[in-house]
N, C-alpha and C positions, 0 to 999 in steps of 0.2 A: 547550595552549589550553584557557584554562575557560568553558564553556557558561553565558549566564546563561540565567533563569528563561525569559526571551521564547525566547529561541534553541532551546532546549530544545521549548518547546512549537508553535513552529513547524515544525520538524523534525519533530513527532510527528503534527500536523496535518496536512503535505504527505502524509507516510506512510500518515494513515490513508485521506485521500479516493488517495489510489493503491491500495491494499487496497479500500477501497468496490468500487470500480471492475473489480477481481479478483475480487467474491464476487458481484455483481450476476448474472449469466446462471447461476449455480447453481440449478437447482431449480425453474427459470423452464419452463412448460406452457402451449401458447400454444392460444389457443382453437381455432384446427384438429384439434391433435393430439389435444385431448380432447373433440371434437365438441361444445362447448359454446358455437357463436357466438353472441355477441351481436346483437341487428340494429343497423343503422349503425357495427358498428367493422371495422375490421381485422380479419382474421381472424389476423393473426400477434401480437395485441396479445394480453398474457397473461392466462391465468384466474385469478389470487393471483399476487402478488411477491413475499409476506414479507419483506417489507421489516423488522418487530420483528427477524425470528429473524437478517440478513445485517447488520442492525447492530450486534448481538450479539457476531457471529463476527467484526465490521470490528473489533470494540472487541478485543477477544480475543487476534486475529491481529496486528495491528498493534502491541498492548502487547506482545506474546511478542517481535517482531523487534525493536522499539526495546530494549529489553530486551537482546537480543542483540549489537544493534550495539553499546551501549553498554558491555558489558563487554569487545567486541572494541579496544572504541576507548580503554577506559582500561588492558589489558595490550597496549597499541602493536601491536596487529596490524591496524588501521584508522586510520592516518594521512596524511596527504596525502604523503609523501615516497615512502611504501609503494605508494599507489595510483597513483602517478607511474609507479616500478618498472613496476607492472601492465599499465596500459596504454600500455607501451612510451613512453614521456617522461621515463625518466630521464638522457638525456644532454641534455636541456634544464635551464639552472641556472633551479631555484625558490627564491625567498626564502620561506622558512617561516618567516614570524617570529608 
């Protein structure tokens, strides 16, 4: 199966806002913990997100995996017949065409 250009960077896209999502509550100090409330907020709303430094890491982590998948995927050890095997559906017939 060859990936074009779009496909490629969709797949990397999904990847990365799911990574986002996994680096977000890193590092996160919420104004309680560090006795810095605000008046009128939430006291669980954060004191900094860094958000520069977790896009960073999104960008980073995200390329490292794709990266990974990609090599797993072009010496055949990440294909659909295999991932079939995996989660037990291999005695289901798939047309892999």
């Amino acid at each position: 199966m060859a990936y074009t250009v779009s496909s490629v960077l969709a797949i990397y896209f999904v990847l990365w806002w799911v990574v986002l999502f996994l680096t977000l509550p890193f590092g996160v100090r919420s104004q309680h913990e560090t006795e810095e409330t605000v008046r009128g907020t939430d006291p669980g709303a954060p004191v900094r997100t860094l958000m520069a430094r977790k896009l960073i890491w999104t960008t980073i982590l995200s390329a490292v995996i794709f990266a990974v998948a990609m090599v797993c995927y072009h010496q055949g050890y990440l294909n659909v017949g295999r991932l079939a095997d995996l989660m037990g559906m291999s005695g289901m017939h798939l047309k892999l065409d």
